[in-house]
N, C-alpha and C positions, 0 to 999 in steps of 0.2 A: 504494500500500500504506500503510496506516495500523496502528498499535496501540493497546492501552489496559492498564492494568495497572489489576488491580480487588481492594478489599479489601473483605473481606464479614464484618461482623461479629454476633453471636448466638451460636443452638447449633448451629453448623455445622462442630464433630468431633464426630468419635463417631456421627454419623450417617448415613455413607456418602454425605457432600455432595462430595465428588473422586471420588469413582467413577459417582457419578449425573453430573457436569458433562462426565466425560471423554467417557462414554455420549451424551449431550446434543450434545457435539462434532463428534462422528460425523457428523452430518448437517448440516454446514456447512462449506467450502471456506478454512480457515484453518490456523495454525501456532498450537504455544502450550503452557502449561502450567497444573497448581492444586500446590498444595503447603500442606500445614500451617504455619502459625506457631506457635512456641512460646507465646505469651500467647491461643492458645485461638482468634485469625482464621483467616480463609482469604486465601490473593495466588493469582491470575487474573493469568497473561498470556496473549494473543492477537494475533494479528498476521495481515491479508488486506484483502479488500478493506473500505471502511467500511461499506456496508450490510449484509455478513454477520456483520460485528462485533457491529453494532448488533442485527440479527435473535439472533444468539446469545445475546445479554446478556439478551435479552427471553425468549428461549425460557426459560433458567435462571429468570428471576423467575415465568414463566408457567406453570411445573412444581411438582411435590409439595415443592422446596425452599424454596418461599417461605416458609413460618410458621415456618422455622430462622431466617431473613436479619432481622435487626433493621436493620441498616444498612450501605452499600453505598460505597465511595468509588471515583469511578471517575476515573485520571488518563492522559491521551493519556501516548503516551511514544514515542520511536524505534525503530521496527521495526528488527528485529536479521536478519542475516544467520544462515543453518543452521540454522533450524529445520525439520521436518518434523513432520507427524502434531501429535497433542497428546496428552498426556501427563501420566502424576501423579509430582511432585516427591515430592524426602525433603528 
């Protein structure tokens, strides 16, 4: 099991960029969360195997969110115990 935690930055509130990713989720074999930041980002965490991480992360740049994502930071991080499903933070 691997994770990554991902910040994505542009016009990605306001635009129904955490509900399109959670949707996007759906169809991949992982745990995980998006949630808004206060200074207008988005924080992605995920956590399963690596290759459906990485299929995941692709799928979202490969979707109608792209021309929101100006830029991406993406940093491994320790997979955390209790997560289920994925889901949108407050």
């Amino acid at each position: 099991m691997t994770a990554r935690r991902v910040i994505y930055e542009g016009r990605v509130q306001g635009v129904g960029f955490r509900f399109s990713v959670k949707e996007i989720a759906q169809g991949y074999e992982l745990a995980g969360w998006v949630r808004n930041l206060p200074d207008g980002r988005v924080q992605l965490e995920a956590q399963g195997d690596n290759a459906e991480i990485e299929s995941f992360l692709q799928a979202i740049e490969d979707s109608h969110l792209r021309p929101h994502i100006r830029r991406k930071v993406v940093t491994p991080i320790e997979p955390t115990g209790g997560l289920k499903g994925f889901q949108i933070r407050s």
